[in-house]
VMD Tcl script that draws the C-alpha trace (Angstrom):
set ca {
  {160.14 -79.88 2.61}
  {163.37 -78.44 1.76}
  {163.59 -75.99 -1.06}
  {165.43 -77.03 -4.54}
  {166.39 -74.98 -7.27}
  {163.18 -76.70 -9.39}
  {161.16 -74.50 -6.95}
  {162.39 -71.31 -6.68}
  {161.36 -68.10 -8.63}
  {163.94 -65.74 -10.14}
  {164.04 -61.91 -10.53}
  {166.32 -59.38 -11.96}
  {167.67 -56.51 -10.20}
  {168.82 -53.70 -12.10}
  {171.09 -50.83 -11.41}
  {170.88 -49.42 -14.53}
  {174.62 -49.51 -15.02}
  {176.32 -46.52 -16.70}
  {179.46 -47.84 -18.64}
  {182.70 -46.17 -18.61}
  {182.23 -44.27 -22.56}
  {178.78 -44.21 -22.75}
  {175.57 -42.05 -21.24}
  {172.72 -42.78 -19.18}
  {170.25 -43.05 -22.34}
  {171.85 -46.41 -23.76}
  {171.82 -47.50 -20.30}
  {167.71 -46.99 -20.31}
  {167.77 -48.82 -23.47}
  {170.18 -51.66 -22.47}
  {167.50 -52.12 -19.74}
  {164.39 -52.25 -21.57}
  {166.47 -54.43 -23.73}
  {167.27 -56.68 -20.84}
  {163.55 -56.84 -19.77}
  {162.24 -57.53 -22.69}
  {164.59 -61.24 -22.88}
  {163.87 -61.72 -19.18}
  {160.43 -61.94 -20.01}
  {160.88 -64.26 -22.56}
  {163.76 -66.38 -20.05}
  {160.78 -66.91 -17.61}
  {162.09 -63.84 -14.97}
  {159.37 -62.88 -12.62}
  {160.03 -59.64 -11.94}
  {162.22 -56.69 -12.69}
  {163.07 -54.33 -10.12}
  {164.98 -51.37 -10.30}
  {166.89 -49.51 -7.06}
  {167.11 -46.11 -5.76}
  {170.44 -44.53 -6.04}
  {172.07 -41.44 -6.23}
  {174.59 -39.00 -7.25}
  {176.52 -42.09 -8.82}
  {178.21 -41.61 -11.65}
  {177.90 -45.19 -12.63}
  {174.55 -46.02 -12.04}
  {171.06 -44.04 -13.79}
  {168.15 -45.32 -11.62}
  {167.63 -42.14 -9.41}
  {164.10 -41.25 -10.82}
  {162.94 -45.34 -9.91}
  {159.47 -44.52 -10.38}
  {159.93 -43.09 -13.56}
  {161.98 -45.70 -14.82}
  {159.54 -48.42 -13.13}
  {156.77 -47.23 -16.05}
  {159.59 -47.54 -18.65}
  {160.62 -50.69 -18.16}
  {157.22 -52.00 -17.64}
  {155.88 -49.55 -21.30}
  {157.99 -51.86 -22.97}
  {157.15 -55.50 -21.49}
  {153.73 -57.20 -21.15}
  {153.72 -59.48 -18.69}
  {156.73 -59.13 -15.73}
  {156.07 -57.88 -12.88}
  {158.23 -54.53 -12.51}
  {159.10 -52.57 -9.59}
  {161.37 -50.83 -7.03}
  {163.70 -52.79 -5.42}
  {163.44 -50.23 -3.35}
  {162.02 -47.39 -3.16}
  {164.05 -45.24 0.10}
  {161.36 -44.41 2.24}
  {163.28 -41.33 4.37}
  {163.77 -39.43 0.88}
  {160.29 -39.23 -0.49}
  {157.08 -37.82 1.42}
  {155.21 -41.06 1.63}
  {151.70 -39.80 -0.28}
  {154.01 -38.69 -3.06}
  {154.93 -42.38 -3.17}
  {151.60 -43.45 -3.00}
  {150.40 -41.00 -6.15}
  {153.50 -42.50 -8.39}
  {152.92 -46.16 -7.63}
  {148.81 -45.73 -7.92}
  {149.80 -44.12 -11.48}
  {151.95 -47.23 -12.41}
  {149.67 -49.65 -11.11}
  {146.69 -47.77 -12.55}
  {148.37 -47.69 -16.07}
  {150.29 -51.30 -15.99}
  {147.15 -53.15 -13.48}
  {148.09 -56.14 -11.62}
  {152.12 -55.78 -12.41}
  {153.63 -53.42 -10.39}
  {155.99 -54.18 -7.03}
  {156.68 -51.79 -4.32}
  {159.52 -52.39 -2.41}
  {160.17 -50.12 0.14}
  {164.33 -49.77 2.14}
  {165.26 -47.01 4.67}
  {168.36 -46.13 3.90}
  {169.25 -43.10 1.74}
  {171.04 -44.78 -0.80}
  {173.72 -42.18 -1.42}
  {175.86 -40.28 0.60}
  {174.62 -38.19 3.86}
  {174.92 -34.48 1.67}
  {172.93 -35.97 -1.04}
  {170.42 -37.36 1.60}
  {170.13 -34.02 3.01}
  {169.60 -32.29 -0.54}
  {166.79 -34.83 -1.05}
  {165.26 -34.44 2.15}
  {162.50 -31.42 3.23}
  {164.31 -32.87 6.91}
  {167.48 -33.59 7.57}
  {166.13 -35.25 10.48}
  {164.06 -38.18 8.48}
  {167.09 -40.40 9.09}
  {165.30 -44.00 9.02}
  {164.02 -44.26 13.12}
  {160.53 -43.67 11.94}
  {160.32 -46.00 9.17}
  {157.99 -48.04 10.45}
  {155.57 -44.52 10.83}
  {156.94 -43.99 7.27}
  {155.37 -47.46 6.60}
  {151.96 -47.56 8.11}
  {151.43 -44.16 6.65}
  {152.07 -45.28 2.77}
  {150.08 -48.33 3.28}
  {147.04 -46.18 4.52}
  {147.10 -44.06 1.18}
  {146.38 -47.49 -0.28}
  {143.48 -48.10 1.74}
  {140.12 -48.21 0.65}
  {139.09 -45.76 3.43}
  {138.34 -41.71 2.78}
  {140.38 -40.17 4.58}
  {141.53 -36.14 4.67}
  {143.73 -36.46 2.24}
  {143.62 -39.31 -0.50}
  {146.52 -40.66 -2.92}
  {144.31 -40.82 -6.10}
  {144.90 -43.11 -8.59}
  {146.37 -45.23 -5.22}
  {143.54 -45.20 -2.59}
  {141.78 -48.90 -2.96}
  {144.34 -50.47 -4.96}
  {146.28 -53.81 -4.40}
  {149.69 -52.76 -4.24}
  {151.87 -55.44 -3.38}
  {154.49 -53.78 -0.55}
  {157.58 -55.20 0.33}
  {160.36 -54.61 2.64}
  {163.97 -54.39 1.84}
  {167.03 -55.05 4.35}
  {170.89 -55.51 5.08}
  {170.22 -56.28 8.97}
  {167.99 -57.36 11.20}
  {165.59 -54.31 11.08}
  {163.56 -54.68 8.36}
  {163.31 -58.01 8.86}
  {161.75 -57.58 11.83}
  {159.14 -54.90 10.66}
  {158.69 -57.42 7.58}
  {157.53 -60.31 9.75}
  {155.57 -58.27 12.71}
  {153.67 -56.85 9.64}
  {153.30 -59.98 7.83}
  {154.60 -59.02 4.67}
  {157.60 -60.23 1.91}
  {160.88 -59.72 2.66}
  {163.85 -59.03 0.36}
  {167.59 -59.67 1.51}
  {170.62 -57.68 0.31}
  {172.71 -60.46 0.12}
  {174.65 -58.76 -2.50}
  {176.32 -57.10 -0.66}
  {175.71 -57.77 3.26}
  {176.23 -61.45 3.02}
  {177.10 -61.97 6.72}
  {173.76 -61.13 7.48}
  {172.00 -63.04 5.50}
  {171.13 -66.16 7.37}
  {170.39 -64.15 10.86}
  {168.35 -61.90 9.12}
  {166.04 -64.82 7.76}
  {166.03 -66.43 11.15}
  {164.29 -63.07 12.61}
  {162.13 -63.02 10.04}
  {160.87 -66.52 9.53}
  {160.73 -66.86 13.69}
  {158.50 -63.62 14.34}
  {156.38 -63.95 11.30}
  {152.67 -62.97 11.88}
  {150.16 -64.12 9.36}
  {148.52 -61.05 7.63}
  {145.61 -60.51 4.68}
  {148.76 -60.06 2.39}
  {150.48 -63.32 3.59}
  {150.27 -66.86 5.36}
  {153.66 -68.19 5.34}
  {156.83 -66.33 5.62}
  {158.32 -65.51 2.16}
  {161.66 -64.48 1.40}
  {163.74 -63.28 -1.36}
  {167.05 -62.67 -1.54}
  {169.36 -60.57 -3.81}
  {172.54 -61.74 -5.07}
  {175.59 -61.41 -7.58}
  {175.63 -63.68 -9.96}
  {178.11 -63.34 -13.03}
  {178.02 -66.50 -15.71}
  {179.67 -67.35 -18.26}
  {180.98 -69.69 -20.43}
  {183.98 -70.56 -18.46}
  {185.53 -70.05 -15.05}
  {188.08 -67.69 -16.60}
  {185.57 -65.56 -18.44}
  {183.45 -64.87 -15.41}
  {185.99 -63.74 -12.89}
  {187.40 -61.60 -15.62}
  {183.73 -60.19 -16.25}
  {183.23 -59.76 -11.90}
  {186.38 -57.27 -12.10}
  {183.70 -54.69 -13.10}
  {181.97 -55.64 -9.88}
  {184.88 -55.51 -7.94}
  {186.13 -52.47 -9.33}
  {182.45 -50.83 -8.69}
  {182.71 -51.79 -4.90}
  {186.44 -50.57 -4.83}
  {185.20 -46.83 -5.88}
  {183.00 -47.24 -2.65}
  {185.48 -48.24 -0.39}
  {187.80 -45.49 -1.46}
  {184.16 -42.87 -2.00}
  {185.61 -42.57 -5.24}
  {182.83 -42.99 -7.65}
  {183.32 -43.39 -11.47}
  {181.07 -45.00 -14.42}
  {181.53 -49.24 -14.42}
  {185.01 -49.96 -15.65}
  {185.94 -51.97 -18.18}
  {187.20 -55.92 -17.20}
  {190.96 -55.82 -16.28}
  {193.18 -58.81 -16.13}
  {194.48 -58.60 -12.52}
  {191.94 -57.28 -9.64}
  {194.88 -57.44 -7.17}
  {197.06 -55.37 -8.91}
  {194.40 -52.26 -8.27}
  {193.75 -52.67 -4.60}
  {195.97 -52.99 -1.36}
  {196.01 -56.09 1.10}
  {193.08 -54.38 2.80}
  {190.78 -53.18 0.38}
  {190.99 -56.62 -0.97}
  {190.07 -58.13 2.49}
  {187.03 -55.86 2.58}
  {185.85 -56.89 -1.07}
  {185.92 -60.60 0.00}
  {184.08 -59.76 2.73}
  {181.27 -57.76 0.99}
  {181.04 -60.02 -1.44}
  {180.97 -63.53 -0.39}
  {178.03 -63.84 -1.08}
  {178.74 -63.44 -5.27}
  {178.42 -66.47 -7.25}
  {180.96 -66.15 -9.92}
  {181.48 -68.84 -12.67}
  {181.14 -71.14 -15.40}
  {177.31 -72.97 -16.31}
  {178.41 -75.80 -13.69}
  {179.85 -73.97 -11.05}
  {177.08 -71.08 -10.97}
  {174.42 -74.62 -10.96}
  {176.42 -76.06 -8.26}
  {176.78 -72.58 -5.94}
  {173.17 -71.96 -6.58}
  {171.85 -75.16 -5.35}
  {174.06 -74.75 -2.42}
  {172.82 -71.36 -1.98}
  {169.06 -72.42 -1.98}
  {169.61 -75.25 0.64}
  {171.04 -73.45 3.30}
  {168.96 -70.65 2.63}
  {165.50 -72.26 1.78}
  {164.64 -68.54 -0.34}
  {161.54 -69.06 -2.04}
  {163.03 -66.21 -4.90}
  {166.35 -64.92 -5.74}
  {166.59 -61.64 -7.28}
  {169.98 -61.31 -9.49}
  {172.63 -58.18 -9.83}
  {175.05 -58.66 -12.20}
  {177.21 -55.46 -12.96}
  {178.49 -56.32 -15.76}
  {180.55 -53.81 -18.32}
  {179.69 -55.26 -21.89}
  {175.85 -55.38 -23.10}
  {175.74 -58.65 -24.64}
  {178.12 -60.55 -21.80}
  {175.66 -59.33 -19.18}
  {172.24 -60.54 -21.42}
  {174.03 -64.07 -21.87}
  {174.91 -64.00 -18.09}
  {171.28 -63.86 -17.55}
  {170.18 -65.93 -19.93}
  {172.18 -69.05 -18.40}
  {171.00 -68.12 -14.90}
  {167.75 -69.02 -16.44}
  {168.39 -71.99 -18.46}
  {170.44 -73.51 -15.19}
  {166.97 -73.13 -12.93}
  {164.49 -73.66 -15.51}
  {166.69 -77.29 -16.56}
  {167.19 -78.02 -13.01}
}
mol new
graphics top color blue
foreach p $ca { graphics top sphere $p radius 0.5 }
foreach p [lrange $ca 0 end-1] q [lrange $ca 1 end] { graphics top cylinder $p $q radius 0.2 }
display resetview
């Protein structure tokens, strides 16, 4: 039966945007504040991603942040979307997400990516080994999920041994996707900003799925930019923030999220703008109607069972009604 927008989940994923004038502690609070409405808009879960040494964007310490987010909400699911394998020692992992799923029980995601999520000097400052690079991430893998094993073994994650954690793994390609299906677990696609590999990447998955304890049927969720507004006009002036924010990455020049501007164009050459296009294709940019008619596109050649939502967007309250309409679109579908 093919998929509708009446019966898909939806989930927030936050960067934990740092605004262009302000600090990283309103950003923590802007993102409890956004929780706390997402619970009440019917969001399933909040995730929060691994970055760092970026200027505009506060969620290095994930873990950390996981247990704030989920201190002040009761009843969405929270967790890291993802957690970069290669820069953590795996029981060290374990130990954090047994402590949030010991203090919030029956709540907390793990989502688990292999890239470094920064730059390859930051990697290596995060790193005991410069040579944990992302080849053995399925080792990296099969040893977290052991630490969450009921078994005794030599050395024990505790609180974590025994528990329930719900894993996932996170992707831009093919790899994960792969690992996600011989494993039998939930997979997440970047489709934010890898949106050429979106469909081939759910094709692996879905073909080579194994049936596991964790999971029948194949499930998939995919994470994209959605920016709404009240008209047309308003949202593409709102995604210039977005753009601008991928522009800085083109160019590895990193700043806080910019204010809107009025003209995109007039800050990038002929190229850059080809690349932004391409990166983010994916992006569903627009008004109530045309964000309802993208996203029911987007669901039928997709067939996601959950998409998880980025919208960078500069101003507080423009980014909290963006949301909210996301939500009233599905839950009124």
């Amino acid at each position: 039966m093919n998929k509708t927008l009446q019966d898909i989940a939806y989930s927030i994923l936050d960067l934990v945007p740092i605004a262009e004038g302000s600090d990283a502690g309103t950003s923590f609070k802007r993102s409890a504040d956004l929780a706390q409405h997402a619970e009440n808009w019917g969001y399933k879960r909040y995730w929060l991603a691994e970055h760092h040494n970026k200027p505009g964007i506060a969620s290095s310490a994930t873990s950390i942040l996981i247990g704030h987010i989920a201190a002040n909400t009761s009843t969405i699911r929270v967790g890291s979307g993802g957690i970069m394998l290669p820069n953590h020692a795996p029981l060290v992992v374990a130990e954090q997400f047994g402590t949030l799923e010991t203090l919030f029980p029956g709540r907390i995601d793990l989502g688990l990516g292999r890239a470094p999520g920064t730059d390859q000097l930051t990697a290596n400052a995060l790193r005991r080994s410069v040579n944990s690079d992302g080849r053995d991430f399925p080792e990296q893998v099969a040893e977290l999920r052991a630490y969450f094993s009921p078994e005794n073994m030599r050395v024990n994650a505790i609180p974590g041994r025994g528990l329930q954690m719900p894993i996932w793994l996170l992707g831009s390609s093919g790899f994960s996707a792969g690992l996600a299906a011989q494993l039998g677990l939930p997979f997440a696609f970047a489709n934010h900003f890898s949106p050429e590999n979106t469909l081939p990447a759910l094709a692996l998955y879905r073909n080579n799925f194994k049936p596991s304890a964790i999971l029948q049927e194949p499930y998939v969720m995919i994470g994209t930019n959605i920016i709404a507004a009240e008209t047309d006009e308003e949202a593409q002036k709102r995604s210039t923030s977005l753009l601008q924010h991928h522009l800085g990455l083109i160019r590895n020049e990193q700043v806080p999220l910019q204010p809107p501007v009025e003209d995109i164009d007039a800050l990038c050459n002929p190229y850059e703008k080809q690349i932004l296009q391409q990166k983010l294709a994916g992006s569903i940019i627009g008004s109530r109607e045309t964000v309802k008619a993208k996203l029911e596109k987007f669901v039928e050649e997709t067939q996601t069972d959950e998409i998880i939502i980025n919208s960078q967007i500069f101003d507080h309250q423009a980014r909290l009604q963006s949301y909210e309409i996301v939500a009233d679109i599905i839950q009124n579908a």
